[in-house]
C-alpha positions in Angstrom: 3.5 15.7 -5.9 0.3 13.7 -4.7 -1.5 15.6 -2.6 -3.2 13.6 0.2 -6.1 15.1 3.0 -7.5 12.3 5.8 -10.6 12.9 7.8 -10.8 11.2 10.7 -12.7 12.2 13.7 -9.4 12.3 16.3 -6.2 10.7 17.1 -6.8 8.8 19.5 -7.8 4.8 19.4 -7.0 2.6 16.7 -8.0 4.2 13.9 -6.3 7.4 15.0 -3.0 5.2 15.4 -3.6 4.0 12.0 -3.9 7.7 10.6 -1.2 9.4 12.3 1.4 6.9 11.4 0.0 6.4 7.5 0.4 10.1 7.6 3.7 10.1 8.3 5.2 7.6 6.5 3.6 9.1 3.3 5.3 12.6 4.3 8.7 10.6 4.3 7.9 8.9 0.8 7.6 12.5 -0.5 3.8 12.8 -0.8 1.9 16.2 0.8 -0.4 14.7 3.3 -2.6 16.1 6.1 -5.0 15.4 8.8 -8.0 17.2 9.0 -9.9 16.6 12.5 -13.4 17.0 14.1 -11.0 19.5 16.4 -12.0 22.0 13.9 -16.1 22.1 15.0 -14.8 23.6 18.2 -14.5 27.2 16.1 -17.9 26.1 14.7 -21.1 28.5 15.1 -22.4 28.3 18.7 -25.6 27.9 17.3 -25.2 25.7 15.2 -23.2 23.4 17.6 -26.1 23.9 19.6 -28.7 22.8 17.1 -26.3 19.5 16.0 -25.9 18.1 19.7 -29.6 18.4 20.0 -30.0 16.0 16.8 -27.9 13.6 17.8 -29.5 13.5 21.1 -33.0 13.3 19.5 -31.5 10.3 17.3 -30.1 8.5 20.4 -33.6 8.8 22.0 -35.7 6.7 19.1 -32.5 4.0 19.5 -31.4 1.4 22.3 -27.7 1.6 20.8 -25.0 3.6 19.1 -26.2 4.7 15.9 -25.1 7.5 13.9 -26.9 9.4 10.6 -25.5 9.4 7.5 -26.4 13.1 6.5 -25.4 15.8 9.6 -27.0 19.0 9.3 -25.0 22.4 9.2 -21.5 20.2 8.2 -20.0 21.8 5.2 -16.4 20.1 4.3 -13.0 22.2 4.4 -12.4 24.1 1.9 -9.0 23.0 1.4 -10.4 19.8 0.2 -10.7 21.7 -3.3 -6.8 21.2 -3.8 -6.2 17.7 -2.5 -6.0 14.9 -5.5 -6.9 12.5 -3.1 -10.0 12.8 0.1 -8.7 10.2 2.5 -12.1 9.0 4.6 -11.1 7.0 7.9 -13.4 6.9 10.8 -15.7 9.7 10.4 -19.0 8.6 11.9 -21.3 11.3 13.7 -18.9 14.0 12.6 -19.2 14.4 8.7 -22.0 14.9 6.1 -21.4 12.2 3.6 -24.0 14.0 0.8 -21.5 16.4 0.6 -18.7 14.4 -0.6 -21.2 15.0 -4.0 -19.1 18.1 -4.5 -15.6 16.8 -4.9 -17.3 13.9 -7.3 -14.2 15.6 -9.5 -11.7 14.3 -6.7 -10.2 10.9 -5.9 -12.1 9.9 -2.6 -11.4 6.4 -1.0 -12.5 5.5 2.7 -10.5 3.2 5.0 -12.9 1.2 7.4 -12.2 0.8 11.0 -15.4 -0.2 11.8 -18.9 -1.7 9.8 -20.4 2.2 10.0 -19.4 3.2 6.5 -21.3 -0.2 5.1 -24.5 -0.2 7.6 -27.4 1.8 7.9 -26.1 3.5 10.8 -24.3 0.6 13.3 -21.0 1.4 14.1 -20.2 -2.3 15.9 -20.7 -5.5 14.9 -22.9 -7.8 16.7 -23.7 -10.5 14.1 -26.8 -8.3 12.6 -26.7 -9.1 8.4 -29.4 -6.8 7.8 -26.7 -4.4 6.4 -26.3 -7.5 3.6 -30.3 -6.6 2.3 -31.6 -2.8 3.1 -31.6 -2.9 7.3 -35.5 -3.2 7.1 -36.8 -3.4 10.5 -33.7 -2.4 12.5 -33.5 -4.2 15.7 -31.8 -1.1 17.5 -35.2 1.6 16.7 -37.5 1.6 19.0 -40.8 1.8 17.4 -42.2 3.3 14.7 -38.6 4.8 14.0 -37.9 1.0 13.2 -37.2 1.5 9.0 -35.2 4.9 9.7 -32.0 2.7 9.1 -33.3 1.2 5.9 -33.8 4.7 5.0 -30.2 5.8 5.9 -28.9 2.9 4.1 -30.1 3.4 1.2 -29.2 6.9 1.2 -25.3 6.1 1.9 -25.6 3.3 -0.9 -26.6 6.4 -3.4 -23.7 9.2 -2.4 -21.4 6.3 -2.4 -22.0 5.6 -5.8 -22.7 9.3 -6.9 -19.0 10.0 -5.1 -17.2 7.6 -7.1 -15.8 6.4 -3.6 -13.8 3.4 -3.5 -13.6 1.4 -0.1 -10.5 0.0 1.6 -10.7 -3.0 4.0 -8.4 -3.3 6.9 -8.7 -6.8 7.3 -9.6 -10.1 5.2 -13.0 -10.0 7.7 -13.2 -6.7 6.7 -13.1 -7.0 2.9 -15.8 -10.0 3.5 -18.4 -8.0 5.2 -17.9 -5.4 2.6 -18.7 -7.8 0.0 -21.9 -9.0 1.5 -23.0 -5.8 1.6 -25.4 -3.6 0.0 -23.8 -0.5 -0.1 -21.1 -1.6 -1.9 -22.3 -4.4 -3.9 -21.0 -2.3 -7.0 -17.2 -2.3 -5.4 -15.8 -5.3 -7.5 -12.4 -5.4 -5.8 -11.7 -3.8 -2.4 -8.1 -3.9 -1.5 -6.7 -4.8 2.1 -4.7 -2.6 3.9 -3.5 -3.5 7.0 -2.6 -1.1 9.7 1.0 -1.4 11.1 3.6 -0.7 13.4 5.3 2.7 14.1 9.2 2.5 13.0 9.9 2.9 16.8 8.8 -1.3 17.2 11.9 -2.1 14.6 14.5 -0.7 17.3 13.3 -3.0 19.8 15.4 -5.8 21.5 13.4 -8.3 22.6 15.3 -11.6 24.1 14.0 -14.9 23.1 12.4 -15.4 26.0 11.8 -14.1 29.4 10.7 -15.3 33.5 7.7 -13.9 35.3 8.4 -12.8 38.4 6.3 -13.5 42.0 3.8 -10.7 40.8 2.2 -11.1 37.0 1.5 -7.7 35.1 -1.7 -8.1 32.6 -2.1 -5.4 30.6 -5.7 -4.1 28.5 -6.6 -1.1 27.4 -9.0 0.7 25.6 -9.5 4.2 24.5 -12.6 4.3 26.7 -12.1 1.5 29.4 -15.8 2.3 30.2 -17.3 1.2 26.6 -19.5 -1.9 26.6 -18.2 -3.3 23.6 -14.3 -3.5 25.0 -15.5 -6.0 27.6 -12.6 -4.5 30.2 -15.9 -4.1 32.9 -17.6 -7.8 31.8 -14.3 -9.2 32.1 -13.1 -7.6 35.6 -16.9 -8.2 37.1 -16.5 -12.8 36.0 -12.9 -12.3 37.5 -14.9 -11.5 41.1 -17.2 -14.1 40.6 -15.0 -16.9 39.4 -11.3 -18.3 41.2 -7.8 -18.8 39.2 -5.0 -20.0 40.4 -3.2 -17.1 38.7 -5.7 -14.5 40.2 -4.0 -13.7 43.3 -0.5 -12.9 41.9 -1.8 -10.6 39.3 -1.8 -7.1 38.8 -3.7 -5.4 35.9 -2.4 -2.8 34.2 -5.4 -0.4 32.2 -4.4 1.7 29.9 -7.4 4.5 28.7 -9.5 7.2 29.5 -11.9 6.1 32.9 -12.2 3.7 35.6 -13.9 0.7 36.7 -15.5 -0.5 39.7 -13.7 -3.5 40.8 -13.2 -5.8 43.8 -11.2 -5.0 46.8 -9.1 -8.0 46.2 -8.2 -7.1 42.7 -5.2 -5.5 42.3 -5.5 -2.6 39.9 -3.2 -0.1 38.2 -5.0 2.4 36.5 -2.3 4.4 33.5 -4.5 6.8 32.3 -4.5 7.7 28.5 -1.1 6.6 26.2 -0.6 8.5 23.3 2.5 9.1 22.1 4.5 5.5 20.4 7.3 5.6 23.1 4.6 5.5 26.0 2.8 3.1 24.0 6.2 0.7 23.8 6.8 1.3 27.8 3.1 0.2 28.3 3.8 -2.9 26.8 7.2 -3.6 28.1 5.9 -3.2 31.9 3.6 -6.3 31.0 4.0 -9.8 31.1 1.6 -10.3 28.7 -1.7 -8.6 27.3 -5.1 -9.5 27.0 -8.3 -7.8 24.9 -11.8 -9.1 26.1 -12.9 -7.1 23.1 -16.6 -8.4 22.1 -15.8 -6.7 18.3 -12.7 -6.0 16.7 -12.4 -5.3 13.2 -8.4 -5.7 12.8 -6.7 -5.4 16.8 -3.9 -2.6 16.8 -3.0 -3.5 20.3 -2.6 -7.1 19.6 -0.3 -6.2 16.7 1.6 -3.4 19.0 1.8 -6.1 22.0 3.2 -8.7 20.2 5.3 -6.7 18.1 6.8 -5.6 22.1 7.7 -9.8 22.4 4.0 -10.3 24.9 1.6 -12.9 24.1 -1.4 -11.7 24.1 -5.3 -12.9 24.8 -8.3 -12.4 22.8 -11.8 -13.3 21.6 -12.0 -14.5 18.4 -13.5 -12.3 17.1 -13.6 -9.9 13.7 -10.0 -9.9 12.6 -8.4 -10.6 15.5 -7.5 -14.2 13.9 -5.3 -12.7 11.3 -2.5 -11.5 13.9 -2.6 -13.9 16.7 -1.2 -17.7 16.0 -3.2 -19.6 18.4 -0.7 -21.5 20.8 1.8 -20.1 18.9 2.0 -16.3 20.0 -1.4 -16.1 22.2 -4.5 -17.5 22.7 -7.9 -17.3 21.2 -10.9 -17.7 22.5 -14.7 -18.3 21.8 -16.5 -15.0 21.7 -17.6 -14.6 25.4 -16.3 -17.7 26.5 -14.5 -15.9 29.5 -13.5 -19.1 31.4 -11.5 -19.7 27.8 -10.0 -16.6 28.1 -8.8 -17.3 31.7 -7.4 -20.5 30.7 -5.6 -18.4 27.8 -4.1 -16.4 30.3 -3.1 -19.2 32.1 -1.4 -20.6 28.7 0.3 -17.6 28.4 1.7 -17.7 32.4 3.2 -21.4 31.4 4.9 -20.6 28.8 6.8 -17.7 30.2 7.4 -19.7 33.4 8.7 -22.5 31.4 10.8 -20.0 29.4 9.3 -21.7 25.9 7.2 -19.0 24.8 9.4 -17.4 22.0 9.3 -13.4 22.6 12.1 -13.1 19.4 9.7 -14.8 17.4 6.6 -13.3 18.2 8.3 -9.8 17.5 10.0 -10.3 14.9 6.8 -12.1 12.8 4.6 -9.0 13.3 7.5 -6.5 12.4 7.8 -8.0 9.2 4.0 -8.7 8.3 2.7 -5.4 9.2 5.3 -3.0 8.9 5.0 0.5 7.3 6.8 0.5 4.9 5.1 -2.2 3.6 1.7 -0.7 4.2 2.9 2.7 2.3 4.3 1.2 -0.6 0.3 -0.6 -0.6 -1.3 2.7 -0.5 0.8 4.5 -2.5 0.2 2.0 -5.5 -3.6 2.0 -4.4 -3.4 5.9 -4.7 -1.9 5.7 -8.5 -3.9 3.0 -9.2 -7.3 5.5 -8.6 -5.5 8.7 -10.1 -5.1 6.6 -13.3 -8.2 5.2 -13.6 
């Protein structure tokens, strides 16, 4: 029996979503999977929890965005890694030291990416920056004279990567193409994609082929923070008080996440809290009429995936991978990165089409079920898996 350990810094958020159900599903094919989480620094030296915060907070002072080290000091790796075949890396920033992964050089370690972190010299999003492709000389996020410390880091992931043996998995086709521009893994000849997918709950669904709005229209976002920059949910509520839709006045948004935001009087909005479990997830998405992400940087989009697979069309940038799940007119709308009157208009799209009854719900549902289903993504990593272990 394959023995399988994931690190993943918490289950919550995509990449959480992505873990917990992979998890699963490889328990069910008969494999001996676990999940090991940063939940486990909690019984963690005082002290040295204490001399970790301060080193992150002396690294966030010499930057003007999120940026995480590569090496974390006082991090040793579970023991119980010793008897796993397979290390199982997800998204692990500012939790793990990655020099240490030299010690199970022995093991099979591979490392699905959720975001650009594991590839970078320390950027965790996206925003358009190549200097990952050539040695992040010069790093536009370091304030001066910290401003080669990335380059530094860089190079220094580049060399446990290949001292590791550790073979990356892309969760995307835009994924897979920034791993192949980079310098980190410039060695990796073929990197494998991976999709997420769907819990087994999505299967059972019965979604009609189409369905009416009613007076009031129910948009639905969410984030796992509806406070972080980079999910747009506060740019996009502050152009909706500046700007007027015929649409505006009927709609009711529906936030799904940890926080609030500031909003206008006028703007009628229901705030959920955080959605965890799959069947909350599902009853998120059946109380909308139809879901939008003003995500600025998406590597794959779980929700679009989960909110189409419910029979919604969905709104989004394009943006990252966000292309590879919606069909434009078809199931949703994308549009131009920032372009927030676009977005409006795609909402707009969307409204029609339900009103008209010709947006196809069945369709939409059933396309996503089949493309990105687990057991399609199992039987992928399972044959990845025995693919490494016989090499």
């Amino acid at each position: 029996m394959i023995r399988v350990v994931h690190l993943t810094k918490g289950l919550n958020g995509g990449a959480g979503q992505y873990v917990t159900r992979l998890n699963q599903a490889l328990i069910d094919a008969g494999l001996d999977s676990r999940i090991i989480t940063a939940d486990s620094e909690k019984k963690k030296n005082i002290l040295i929890r204490l001399i970790r915060r301060t080193f992150f907070s002396l690294v966030n002072r010499i930057t003007t965005d999120v940026f995480y080290q590569s090496c974390v000091p006082f991090y040793i790796l579970p023991r119980s890694l010793a008897k796993a075949d397979i290390i199982h890396l997800h998204s692990v920033n500012g939790w793990i030291d990655l020099s240490q992964l030299a010690k199970f050089k022995n093991k099979v370690t591979c490392w699905t990416l959720h975001d650009i972190w594991p590839i970078t010299g320390g950027c965790v999003v996206y925003r358009g920056c190549t200097k990952y492709t050539s040695g992040c000389n010069k790093c536009p996020i370091f304030n001066h004279p910290f401003k080669n410390l990335a380059s530094f880091n860089l190079i220094k992931k580049r060399d446990i990567l290949l001292k590791s043996g550790l073979k990356l998995i892309a969760n995307s086709q835009w994924t897979q193409g920034k791993i192949y521009n980079s310098l980190v893994a410039h060695s990796q000849k073929h990197v494998p994609i991976i999709s997420p997918s769907i819990g087994e709950d999505y299967n059972n669904l019965k979604i009609s082929g189409c369905y009416k709005v009613s007076e009031q229209i129910v948009i639905g976002l969410s984030a796992r923070s509806v406070n972080a920059i980079y999910k747009g949910i506060r740019q996009f509520f502050q152009y909706l008080e500046d700007n007027a839709y015929p649409w505006l006045d009927r709609a009711k948004f529906l936030v799904a996440g940890d926080g609030e935001i500031s909003h206008a009087k006028n703007m009628n909005v229901e705030y959920s809290g955080t959605v965890s479990d799959q069947k909350s997830v599902i009853n998120f998405y059946k109380r909308c009429h139809l879901f939008v992400s003003p995500s600025l940087m998406e590597t794959f989009g779980m929700t679009l995936i989960e909110a189409q697979a419910c029979g919604r069309p969905v709104v989004a940038f394009d943006v990252g991978g966000t292309r590879e799940t919606i069909i434009h007119k078809k199931t949703g709308w994308l549009a131009p990165l920032r372009d927030y009157n676009h977005l409006c208009e795609g909402i707009q799209w969307c409204i029609s089409e339900l009103e008209n009854e010709t947006f196809d719900a069945r369709y939409s549902s059933s396309r996503i079920t089949k493309e990105f289903s687990m057991k399609t993504q199992v039987r992928e990593q399972i044959l990845y898996y025995n693919q490494l272990l016989c090499h």
